[in-house]
C-alpha positions in Angstrom: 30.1 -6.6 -4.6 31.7 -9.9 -5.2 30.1 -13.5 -4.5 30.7 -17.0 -5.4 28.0 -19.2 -6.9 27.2 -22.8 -7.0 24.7 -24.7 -8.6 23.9 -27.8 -8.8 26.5 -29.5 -6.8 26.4 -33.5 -6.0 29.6 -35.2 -3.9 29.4 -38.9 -3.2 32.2 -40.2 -0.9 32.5 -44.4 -1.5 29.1 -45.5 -1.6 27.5 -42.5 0.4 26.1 -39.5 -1.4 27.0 -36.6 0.4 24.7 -34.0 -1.2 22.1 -34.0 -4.0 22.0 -30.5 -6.5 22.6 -28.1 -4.2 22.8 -24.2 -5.1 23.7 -21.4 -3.2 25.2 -17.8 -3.2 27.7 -16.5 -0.8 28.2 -12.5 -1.1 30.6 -10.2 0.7 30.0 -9.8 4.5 27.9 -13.1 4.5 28.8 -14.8 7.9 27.5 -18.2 7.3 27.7 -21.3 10.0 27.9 -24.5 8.5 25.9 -27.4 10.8 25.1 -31.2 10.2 25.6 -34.4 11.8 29.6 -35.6 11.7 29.0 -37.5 8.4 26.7 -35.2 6.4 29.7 -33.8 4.3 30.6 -30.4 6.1 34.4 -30.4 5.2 33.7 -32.2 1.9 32.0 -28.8 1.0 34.9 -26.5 2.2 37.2 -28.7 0.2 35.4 -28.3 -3.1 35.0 -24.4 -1.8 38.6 -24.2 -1.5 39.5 -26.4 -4.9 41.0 -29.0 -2.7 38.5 -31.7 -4.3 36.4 -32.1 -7.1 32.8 -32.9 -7.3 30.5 -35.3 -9.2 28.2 -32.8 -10.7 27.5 -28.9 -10.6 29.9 -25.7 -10.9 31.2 -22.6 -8.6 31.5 -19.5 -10.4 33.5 -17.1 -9.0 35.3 -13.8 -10.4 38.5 -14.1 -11.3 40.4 -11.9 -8.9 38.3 -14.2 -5.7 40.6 -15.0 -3.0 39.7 -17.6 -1.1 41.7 -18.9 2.3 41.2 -22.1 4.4 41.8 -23.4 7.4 41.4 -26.7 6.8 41.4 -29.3 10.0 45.1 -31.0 9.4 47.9 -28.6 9.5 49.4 -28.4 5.7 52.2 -25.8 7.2 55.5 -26.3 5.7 57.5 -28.0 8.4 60.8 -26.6 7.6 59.2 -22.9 7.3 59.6 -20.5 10.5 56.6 -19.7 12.0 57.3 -15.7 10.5 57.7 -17.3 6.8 54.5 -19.2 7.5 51.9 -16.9 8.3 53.4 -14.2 6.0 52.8 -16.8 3.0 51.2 -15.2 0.3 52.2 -13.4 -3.3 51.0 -10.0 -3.0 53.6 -7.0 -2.9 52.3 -5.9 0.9 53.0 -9.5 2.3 56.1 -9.9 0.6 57.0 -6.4 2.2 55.8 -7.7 5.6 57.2 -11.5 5.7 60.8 -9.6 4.5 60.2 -7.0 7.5 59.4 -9.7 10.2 62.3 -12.0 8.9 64.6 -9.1 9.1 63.8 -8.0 12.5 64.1 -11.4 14.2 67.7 -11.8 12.3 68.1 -8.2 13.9 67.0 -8.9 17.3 69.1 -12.4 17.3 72.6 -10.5 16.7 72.3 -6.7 15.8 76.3 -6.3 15.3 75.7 -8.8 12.0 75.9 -5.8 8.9 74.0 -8.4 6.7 71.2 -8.2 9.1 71.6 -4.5 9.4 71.3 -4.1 5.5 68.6 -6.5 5.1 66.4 -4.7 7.7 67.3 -1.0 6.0 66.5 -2.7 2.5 62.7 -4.2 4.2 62.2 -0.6 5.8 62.6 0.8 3.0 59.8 -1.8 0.4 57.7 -1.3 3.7 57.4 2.2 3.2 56.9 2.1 -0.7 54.2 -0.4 -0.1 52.7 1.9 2.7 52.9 -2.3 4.4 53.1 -0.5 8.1 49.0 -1.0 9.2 49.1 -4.4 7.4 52.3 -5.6 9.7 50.5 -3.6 13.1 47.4 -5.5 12.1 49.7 -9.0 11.8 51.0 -8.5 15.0 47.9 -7.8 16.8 46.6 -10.9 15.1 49.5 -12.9 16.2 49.1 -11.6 19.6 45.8 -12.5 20.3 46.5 -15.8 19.3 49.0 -16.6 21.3 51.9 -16.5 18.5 55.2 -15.1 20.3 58.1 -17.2 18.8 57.9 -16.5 15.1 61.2 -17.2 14.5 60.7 -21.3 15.5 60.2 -23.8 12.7 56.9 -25.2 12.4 58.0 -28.6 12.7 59.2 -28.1 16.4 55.2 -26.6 17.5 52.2 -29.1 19.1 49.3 -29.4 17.3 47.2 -26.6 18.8 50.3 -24.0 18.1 50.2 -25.6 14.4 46.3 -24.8 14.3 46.6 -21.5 15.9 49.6 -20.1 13.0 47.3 -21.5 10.3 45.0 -19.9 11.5 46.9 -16.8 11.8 48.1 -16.8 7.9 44.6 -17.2 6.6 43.4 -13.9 9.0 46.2 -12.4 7.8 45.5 -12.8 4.3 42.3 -11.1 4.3 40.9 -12.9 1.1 37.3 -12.6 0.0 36.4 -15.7 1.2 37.5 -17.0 4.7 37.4 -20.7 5.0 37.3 -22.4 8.4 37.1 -25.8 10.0 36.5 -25.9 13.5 38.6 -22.8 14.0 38.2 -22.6 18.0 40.0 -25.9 18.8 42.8 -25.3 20.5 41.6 -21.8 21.2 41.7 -20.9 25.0 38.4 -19.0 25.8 40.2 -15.4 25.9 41.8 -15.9 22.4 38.0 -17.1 21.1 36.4 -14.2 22.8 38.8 -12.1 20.1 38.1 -13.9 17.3 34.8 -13.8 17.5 35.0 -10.0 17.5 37.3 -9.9 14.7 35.4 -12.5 12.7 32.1 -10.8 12.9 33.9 -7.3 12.4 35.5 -9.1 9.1 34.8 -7.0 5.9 34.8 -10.4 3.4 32.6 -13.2 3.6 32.7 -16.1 5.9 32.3 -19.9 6.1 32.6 -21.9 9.0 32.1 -25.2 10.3 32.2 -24.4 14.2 30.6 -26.8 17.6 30.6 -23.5 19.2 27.2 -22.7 19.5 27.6 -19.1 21.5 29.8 -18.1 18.9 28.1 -18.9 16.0 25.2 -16.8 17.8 27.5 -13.9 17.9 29.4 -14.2 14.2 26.7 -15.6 11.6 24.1 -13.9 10.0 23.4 -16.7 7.9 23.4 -21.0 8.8 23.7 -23.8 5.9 22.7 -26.8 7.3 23.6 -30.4 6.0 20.7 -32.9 6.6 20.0 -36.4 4.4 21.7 -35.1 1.4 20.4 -31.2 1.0 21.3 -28.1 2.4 18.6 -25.8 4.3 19.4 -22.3 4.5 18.2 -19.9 7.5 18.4 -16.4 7.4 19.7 -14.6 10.8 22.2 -16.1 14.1 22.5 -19.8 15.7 19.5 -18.4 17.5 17.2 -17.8 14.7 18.0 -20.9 13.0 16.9 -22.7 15.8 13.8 -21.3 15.6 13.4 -21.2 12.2 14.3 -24.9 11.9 11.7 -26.1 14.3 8.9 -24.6 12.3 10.5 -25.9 9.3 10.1 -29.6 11.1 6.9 -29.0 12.0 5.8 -28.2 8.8 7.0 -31.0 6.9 5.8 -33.0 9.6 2.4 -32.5 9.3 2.7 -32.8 5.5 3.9 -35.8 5.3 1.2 -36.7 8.0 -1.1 -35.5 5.0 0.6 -37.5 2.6 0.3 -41.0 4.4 -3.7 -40.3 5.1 -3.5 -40.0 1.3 -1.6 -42.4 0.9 -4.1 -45.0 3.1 -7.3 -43.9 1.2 -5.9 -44.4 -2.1 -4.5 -48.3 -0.9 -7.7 -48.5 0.4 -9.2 -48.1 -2.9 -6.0 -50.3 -4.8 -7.1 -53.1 -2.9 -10.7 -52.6 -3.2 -10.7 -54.0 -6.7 -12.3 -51.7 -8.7 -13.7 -53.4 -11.7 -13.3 -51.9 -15.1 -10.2 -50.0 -14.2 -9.9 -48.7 -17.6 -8.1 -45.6 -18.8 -10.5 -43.0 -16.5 -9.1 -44.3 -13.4 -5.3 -44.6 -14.8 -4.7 -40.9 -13.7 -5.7 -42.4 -10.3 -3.5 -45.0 -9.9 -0.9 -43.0 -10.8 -1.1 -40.6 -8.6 -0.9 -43.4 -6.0 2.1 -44.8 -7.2 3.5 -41.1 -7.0 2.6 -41.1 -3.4 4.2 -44.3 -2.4 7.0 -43.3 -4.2 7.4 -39.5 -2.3 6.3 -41.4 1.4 8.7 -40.6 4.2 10.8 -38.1 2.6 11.2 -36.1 5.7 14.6 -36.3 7.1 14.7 -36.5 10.8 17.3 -37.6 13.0 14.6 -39.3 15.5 14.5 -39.6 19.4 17.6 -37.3 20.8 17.3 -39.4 24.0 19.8 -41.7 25.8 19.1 -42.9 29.5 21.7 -45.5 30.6 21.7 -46.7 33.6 25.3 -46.7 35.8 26.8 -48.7 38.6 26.4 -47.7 42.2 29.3 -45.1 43.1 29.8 -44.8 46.8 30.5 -41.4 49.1 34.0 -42.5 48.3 35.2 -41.0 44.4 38.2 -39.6 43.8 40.7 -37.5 46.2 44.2 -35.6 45.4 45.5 -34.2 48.3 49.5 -32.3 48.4 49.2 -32.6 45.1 52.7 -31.6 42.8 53.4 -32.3 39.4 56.4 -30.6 37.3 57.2 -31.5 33.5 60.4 -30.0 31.7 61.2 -27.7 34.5 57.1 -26.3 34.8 54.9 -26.9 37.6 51.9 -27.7 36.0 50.0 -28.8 39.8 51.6 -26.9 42.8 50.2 -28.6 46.5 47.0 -28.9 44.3 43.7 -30.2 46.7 40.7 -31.5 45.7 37.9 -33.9 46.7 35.4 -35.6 43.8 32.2 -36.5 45.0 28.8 -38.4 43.5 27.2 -36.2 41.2 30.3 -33.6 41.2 29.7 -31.4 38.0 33.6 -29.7 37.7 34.8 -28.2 34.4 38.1 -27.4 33.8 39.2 -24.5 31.7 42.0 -22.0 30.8 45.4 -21.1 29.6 46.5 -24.3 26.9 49.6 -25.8 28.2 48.9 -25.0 32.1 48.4 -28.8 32.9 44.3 -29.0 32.5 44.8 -32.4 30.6 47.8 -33.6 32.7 45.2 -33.7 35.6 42.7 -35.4 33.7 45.5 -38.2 33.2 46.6 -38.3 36.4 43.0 -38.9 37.7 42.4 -41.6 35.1 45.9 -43.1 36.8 47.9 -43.1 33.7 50.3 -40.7 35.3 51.8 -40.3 38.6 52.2 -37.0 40.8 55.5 -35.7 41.8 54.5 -35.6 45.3 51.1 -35.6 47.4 48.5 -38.2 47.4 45.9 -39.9 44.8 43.5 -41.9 46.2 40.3 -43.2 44.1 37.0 -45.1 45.6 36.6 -49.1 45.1 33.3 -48.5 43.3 34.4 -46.2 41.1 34.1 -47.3 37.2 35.8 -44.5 35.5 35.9 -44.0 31.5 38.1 -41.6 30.0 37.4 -39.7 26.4 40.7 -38.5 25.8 41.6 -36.5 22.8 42.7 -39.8 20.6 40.5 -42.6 19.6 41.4 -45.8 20.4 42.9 -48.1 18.3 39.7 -48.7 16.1 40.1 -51.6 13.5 38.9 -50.0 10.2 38.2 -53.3 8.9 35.5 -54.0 12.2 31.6 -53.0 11.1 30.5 -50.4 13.8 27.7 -52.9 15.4 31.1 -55.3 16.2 33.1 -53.0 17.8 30.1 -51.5 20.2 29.1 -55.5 21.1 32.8 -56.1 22.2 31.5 -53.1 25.4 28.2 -54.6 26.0 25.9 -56.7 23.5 22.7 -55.5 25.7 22.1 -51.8 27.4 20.6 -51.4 30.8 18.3 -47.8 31.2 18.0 -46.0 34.2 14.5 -47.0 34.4 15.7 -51.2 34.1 14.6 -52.0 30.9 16.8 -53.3 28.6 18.1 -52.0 25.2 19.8 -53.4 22.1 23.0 -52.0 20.9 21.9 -51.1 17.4 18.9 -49.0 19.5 21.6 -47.2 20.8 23.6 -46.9 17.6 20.1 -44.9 15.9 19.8 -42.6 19.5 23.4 -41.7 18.9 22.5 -40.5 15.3 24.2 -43.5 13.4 20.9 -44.4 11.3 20.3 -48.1 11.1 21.1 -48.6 7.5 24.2 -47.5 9.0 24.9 -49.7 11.3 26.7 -52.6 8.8 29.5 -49.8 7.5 33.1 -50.8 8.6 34.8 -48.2 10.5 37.2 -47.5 8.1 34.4 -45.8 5.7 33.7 -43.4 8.8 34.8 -39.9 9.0 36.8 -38.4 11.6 33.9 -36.9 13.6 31.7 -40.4 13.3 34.5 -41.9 14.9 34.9 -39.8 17.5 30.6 -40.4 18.4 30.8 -44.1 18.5 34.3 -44.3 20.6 31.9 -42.0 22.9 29.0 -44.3 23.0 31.2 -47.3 23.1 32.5 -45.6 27.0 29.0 -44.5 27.4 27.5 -48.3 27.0 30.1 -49.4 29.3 27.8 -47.7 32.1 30.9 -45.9 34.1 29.9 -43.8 37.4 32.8 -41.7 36.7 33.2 -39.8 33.1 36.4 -37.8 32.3 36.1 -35.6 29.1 39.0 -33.9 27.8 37.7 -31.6 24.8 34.8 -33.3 23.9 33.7 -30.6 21.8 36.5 -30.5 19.5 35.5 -33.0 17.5 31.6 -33.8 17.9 29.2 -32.0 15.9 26.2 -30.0 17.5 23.8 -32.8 17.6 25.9 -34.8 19.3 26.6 -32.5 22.0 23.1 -31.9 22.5 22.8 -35.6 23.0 26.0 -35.9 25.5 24.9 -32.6 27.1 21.2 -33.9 27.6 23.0 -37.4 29.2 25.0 -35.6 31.6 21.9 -34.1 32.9 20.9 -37.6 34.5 23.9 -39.2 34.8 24.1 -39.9 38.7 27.8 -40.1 38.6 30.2 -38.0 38.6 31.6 -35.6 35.5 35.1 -33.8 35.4 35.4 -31.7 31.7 38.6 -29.8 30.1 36.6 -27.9 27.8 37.1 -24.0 26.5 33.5 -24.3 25.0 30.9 -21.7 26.8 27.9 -23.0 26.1 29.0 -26.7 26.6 30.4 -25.5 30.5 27.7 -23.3 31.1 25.3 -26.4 30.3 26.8 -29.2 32.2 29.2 -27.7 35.3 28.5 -26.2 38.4 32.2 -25.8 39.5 35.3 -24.8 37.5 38.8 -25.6 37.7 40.5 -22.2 36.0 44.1 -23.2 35.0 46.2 -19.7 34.9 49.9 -21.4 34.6 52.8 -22.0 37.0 50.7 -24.3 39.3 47.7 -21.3 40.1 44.4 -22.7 39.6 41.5 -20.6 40.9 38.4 -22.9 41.9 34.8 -20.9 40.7 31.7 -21.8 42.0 28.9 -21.3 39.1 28.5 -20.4 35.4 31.3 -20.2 32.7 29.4 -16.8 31.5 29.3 -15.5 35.3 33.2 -16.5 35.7 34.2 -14.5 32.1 31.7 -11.5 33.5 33.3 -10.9 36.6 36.7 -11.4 35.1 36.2 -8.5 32.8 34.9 -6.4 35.7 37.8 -7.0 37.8 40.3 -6.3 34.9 38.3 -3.0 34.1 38.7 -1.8 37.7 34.6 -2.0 38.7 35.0 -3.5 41.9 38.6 -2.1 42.3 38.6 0.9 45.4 37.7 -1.3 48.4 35.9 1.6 49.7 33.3 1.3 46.8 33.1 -2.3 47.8 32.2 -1.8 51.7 29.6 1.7 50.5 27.9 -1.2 48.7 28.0 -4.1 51.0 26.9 -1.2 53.6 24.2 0.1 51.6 22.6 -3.7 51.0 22.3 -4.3 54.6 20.0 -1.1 55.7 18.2 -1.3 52.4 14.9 -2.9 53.8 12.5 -1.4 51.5 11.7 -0.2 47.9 11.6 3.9 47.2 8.2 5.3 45.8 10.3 5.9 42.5 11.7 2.2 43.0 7.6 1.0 43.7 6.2 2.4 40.6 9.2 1.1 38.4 8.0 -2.4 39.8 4.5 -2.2 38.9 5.5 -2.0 35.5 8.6 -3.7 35.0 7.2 -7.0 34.2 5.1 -5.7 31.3 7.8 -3.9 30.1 10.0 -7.3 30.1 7.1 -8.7 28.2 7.1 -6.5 25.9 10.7 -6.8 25.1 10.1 -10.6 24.3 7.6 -10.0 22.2 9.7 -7.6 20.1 12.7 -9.9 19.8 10.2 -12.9 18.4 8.6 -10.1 16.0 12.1 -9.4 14.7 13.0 -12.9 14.3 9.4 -13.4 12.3 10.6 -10.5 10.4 14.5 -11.8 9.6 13.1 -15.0 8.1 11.0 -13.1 5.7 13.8 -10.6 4.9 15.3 -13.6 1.7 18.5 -11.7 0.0 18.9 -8.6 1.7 21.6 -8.1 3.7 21.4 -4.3 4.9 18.0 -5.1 6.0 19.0 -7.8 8.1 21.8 -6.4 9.3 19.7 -3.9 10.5 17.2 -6.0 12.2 20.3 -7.4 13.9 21.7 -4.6 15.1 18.0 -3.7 16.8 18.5 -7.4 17.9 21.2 -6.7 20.1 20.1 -4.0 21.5 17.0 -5.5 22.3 18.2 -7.5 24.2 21.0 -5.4 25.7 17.1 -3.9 27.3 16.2 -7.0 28.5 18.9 -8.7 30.4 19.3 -4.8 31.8 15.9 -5.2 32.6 15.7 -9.0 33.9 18.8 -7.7 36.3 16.9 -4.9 37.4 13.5 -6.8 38.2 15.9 -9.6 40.3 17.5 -6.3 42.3 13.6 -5.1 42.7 12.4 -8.4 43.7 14.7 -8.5 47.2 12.6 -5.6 48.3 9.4 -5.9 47.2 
């Protein structure tokens, strides 16, 4: 079994230390989430993982024959390679064989009277079947499929940036190295491509390291989460959903020892100030021990209060309206006689295929474009901000505290009372030792928050979000998520992140392409359950639809079978709870071995496979009961 070491590591970026001496292992099959504040040093680490930076201190040990593969966040694609030539990068003989095959076959499939071509694809059938290449190319192509990768002979130079993230990402899947690499690796994802990847990924015979916003799939991929907090690195055994547990006991803990440590830390300046007389060497040990105390006081990192509760400008029955709507760009209609009527409080998220137009709307409704035909009409008390997918114009050479007093130099809470801007700055997760630090010393992610809080201290009554998660880090979310909760205005999202939909919508906007958009009333999880039914055929024979709808309406009453399975079914859902929080107890106490917790795992999931089965059974029960 192969694994990479590190010990002793220390980074400082500028003036900031990143991280302090800190060791870990990574062995084969880890899956391991990578977590902190935008900030902490999350993509410094992959860098020095990858070699792509150095470090101040420490050393990674690895075996000689490692191969590690990144996917950093900026495309470092070749421009003038074709998309082919690019994902089939690599030195070893069966992606030589491959990258020569694929080449060959596009020249082929571009003019098949050209004898070069012909030759050149006899010569690449032949090295592909002395390097037996032929499950390495089906698995390519199933990789590129997924992904959304059709036009391979294209040079990289003439693709967006999403397609540019998507073939990058496809080379370094391709590659199957020990280590996999990945930052952010479901942006520009649509949610049927990250569905697949998250099956592949936590299929994936190497080990893994991610840094992901993507909470439901970092549930369903790691088995292990690093998290970055005030210069060290925690390490939890088990999913996203262990980790959360395990990190609140962890709080708590230190928490009440450091409550310990200032009671100390009182009696023994209590007794400093007393004056003892005749200190003499006896009580030396004593004040030393104090000066150790004050020395190790507030040691506990905590991000503080996750709470922000602006107030917002009275919005009026009258929001936004699109009515006849058509819009058309390079010969594709993107909005095809598209309707729809925002109201206060309106919770819509907009999803689906990339390229369909789910941005174009967002523009149009913020009036920087203009429909084809049909009408936009938007309400006199509506204060709209817009987080679009580019920052402002920030001037690096602006301290943060400046450039959030140019929105507002005072907040205003929901409640009336009034806040400073540097309170906000600390409820936002920018600590205030922070607050001083030009912009230009900021990270990409840091940005991104305080170009958020600067529309958010603005107090809009109308907040369009195009891909908010893309760039903010899972704190952060949880602060914007927790926001949108009492916000009284009105919220319209383009988002392909589950949990972040499922939080904060009640309606969806489903972009499918060519001007369809289907409008769904609920969950993003009930919308992605019911699509896979209806692919899969379940409610497919309209008769089996009517024998059901018939059956629910002279159902009246439970069966005796049907009574005595609801007279216990609630214990047994008990019971099922209190088995998945034994087998979390028993996955934090499981330190280095991996077949055990995989194990646990696996009885996990089917755990709770039982109790959602049963949960949906006790709802069915309850109707008649």
């Amino acid at each position: 079994m192969k694994e990479l070491r590190i010990d002793h590591l220390t980074k400082t970026y500028g003036e900031k230390t990143l991280f302090t001496d800190i060791s870990f292992l990574i062995h084969t099959k880890d899956k391991i989430g990578l977590i902190g504040v935008n900030g902490t040093g999350k993509t410094s680490l992959l860098n020095i993982l990858a070699d792509k930076d150095g470090m101040d201190q420490g050393e990674v040990k690895k075996p000689h024959d490692y191969h590690i593969s990144y996917l950093s966040q900026d495309s470092t694609l070749d421009e003038d390679l074709t998309v082919a030539e690019a994902v089939f990068e690599g030195d070893s003989p069966l992606l030589r064989a491959v990258r020569q095959y694929e080449l060959a076959l596009v020249n082929l499939a571009a003019d098949g009277t050209n004898e070069d071509y012909q030759r050149a694809y006899s010569q690449a059938e032949e090295v592909m079947n002395k390097e037996d290449a032929w499950l390495a190319d089906t698995n390519a192509k199933t990789i590129l499929q997924q992904l959304g990768i059709s036009e391979i002979g294209k040079r990289v130079r003439d693709l967006s940036g999403g397609q540019k993230k998507r073939v990058g990402l496809a080379q370094v899947l391709i590659q199957e190295p020990d280590l996999l690499l990945l930052d952010e690796p479901t942006n520009h994802l649509d949610y049927q491509a990250i569905e697949w990847l998250e099956s592949y990924l936590a299929q994936y015979k190497g080990a893994l390291v991610m840094v992901t916003h993507d909470r439901y799939f970092l549930d369903k991929v790691t088995n292990r989460i690093f998290e970055l907090s005030f210069g060290q690195l925690h390490e939890y055994k088990g999913n996203y959903q262990a980790y959360l547990a395990a990190k609140a006991d962890r709080i708590e803990t230190e928490q009440a020892q450091e409550h310990k440590r200032h009671q100390l830390y009182k009696q023994e300046l209590a007794w400093m100030r007393a004056g003892v007389k005749a200190r003499g060497t006896k009580q030396q040990a004593r004040i030393d021990r104090f000066q150790d105390l004050k020395t190790n006081l507030n040691q506990v990192g905590q991000q503080g209060e996750i709470e922000i509760s602006l107030g917002s400008q009275r919005l009026g029955k009258k929001v936004l309206l699109v009515e006849h709507g058509d819009y058309t760009i390079e010969n594709k209609q993107l909005l095809k006689d598209f309707n729809i009527l925002v109201q206060a409080r309106d919770r819509i998220g907009i999803t689906g295929k990339n390229g369909a137009g789910k941005s174009t709307l967002l523009n149009i409704l913020a009036g920087r474009l203009a429909l084809d035909a049909g009408v936009y009409d938007i309400g006199e008390t509506v204060r709209l901000a817009y987080y679009t997918q580019e920052n402002e114009n920030l001037d690096p050479n602006m301290r943060m505290i400046q450039y959030l007093q140019e929105a507002a130099e005072l907040v205003k809470q929901v409640d009336g009372s009034v806040i400073s801007v540097a309170e906000m700055l600390e409820r936002f997760l920018f600590p205030r030792s922070s607050h001083g630090t030009i912009i230009g010393k900021l990270s990409g992610g840091e940005k991104r928050r305080l170009f958020l809080l600067k529309l958010l201290i603005a107090q809009p009554n109308v907040l369009l979000l195009d891909e908010p998660t893309n760039d903010l880090d899972i704190d952060t979310l949880t602060v914007l998520e927790d926001y949108l909760e009492q916000f009284s205005g009105a919220v319209i999202a383009v988002s392909h992140d589950r949990y972040f939909l499922d939080k904060t919508v009640e309606k969806l906007l489903v972009f499918q392409g060519n001007g369809k958009i289907i409008e769904y009333f609920g969950s993003m999880s009930d919308y992605l359950s019911e699509s896979k039914q209806t692919e899969q055929g379940s409610p497919s024979s309209p008769k089996v639809v009517e024998k059901a709808q018939a059956t629910v309406k002279t159902k009246n009453k439970l069966t005796y079978a049907e009574q005595k399975e609801w007279e216990t079914i609630e214990a047994d859902i008990e019971a099922l709870e209190l088995k998945l929080a034994a087998l979390a107890e028993e996955m934090n106490h499981q330190g280095s071995d991996f077949t055990a917790l995989q194990n646990l795992q696996d009885e996990v999931s089917r755990t709770e496979q039982l109790l959602e089965e049963k949960i949906e059974r006790w709802d069915y029960l309850g109707e008649f009961a």
